[in-house]
C-alpha positions in Angstrom: 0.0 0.0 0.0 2.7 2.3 1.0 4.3 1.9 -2.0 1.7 2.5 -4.0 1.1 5.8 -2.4 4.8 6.5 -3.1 4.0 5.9 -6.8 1.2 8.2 -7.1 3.1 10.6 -5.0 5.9 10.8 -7.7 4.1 10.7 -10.3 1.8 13.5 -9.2 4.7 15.7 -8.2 6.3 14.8 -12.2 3.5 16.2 -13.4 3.2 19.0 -12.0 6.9 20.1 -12.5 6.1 19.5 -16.1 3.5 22.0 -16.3 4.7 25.6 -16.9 3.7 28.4 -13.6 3.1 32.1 -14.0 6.0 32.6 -11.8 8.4 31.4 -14.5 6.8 33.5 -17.1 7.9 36.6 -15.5 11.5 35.4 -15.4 11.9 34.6 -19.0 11.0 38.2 -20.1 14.2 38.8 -18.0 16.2 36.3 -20.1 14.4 37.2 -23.4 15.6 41.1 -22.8 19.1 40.4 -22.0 19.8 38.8 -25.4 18.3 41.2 -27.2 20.3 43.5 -25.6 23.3 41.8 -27.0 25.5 43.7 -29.4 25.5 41.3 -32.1 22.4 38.7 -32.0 24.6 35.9 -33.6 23.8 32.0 -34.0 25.9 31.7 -30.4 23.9 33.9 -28.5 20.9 32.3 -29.8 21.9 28.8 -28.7 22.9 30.3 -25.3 19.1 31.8 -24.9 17.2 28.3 -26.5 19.6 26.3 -24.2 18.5 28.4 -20.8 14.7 27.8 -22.0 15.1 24.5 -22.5 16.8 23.8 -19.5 14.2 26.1 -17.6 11.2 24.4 -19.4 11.7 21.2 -21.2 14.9 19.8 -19.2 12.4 18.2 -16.3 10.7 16.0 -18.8 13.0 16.0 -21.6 16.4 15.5 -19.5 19.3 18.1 -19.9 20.4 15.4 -22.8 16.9 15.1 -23.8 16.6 11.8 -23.8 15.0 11.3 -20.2 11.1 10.5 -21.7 9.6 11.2 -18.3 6.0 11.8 -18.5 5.8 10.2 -21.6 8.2 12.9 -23.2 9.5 11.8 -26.2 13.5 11.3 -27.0 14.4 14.5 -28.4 17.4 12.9 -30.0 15.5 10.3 -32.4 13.3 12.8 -33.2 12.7 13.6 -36.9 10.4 17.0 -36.9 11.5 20.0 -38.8 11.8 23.2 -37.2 8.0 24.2 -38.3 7.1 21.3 -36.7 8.6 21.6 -33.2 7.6 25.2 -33.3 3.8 23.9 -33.5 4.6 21.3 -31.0 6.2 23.8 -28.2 3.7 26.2 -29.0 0.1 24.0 -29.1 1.2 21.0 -26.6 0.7 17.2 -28.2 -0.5 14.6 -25.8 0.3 15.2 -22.3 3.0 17.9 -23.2 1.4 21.2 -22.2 1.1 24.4 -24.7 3.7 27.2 -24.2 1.8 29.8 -26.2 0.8 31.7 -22.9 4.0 30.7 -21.3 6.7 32.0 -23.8 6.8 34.2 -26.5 7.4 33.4 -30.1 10.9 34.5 -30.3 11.6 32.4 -27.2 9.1 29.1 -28.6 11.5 29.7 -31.8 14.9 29.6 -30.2 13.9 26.7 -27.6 13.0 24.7 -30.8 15.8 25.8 -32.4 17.7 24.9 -29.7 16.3 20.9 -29.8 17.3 20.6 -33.5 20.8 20.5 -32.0 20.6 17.7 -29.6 21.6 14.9 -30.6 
């Protein structure tokens, strides 16, 4: 019994960590700012901002390597979707990933997805 309570425990507590909070919202307005205010908006710069979402947002179900799959979340290093395709992903949620849309904003869905292109 007690483990079973354990189970749900966890699994409830995965699921929540996967969903995005207000709270975090306001703090990536901070991160989207300072790299726009970046004196030359080069494909470095843009890693460095899709990597700090991702670890922010995705790492808990997708793993810093993304290959964790909790929650169901797929293994971002098999994965064969174009960049269009991730974008609508991040942005509308499939299965029990959540939406970003209200989360993030589309500069930040587009570097975050940009950013999964290079995991590998």
């Amino acid at each position: 019994m007690a483990r079973i309570l354990i189970a749900l425990l966890f699994i409830a507590v995965s699921m929540m960590a996967c969903a995005p909070s207000s709270d975090k919202a306001s703090g990536s307005d901070d991160t989207a700012s300072s790299a726009s205010s970046s004196t030359s908006p080069d494909a470095e710069s843009a890693s460095e901002e899709g990597k700090k979402l991702f670890t922010q947002y995705c790492a808990v179900c997708h793993g810093p390597d993304g290959k964790l799959g909790l929650n169901g979340a797929k293994d971002l290093t098999l994965s064969e979707l174009t960049l269009e395709e991730r974008i609508e992903q991040v942005t509308h949620g499939k299965n029990v990933m959540v939406p970003f849309e209200n989360v993030l904003t589309k500069e930040q869905i587009e570097e975050v997805s940009k950013f999964t292109m290079t995991i590998k």
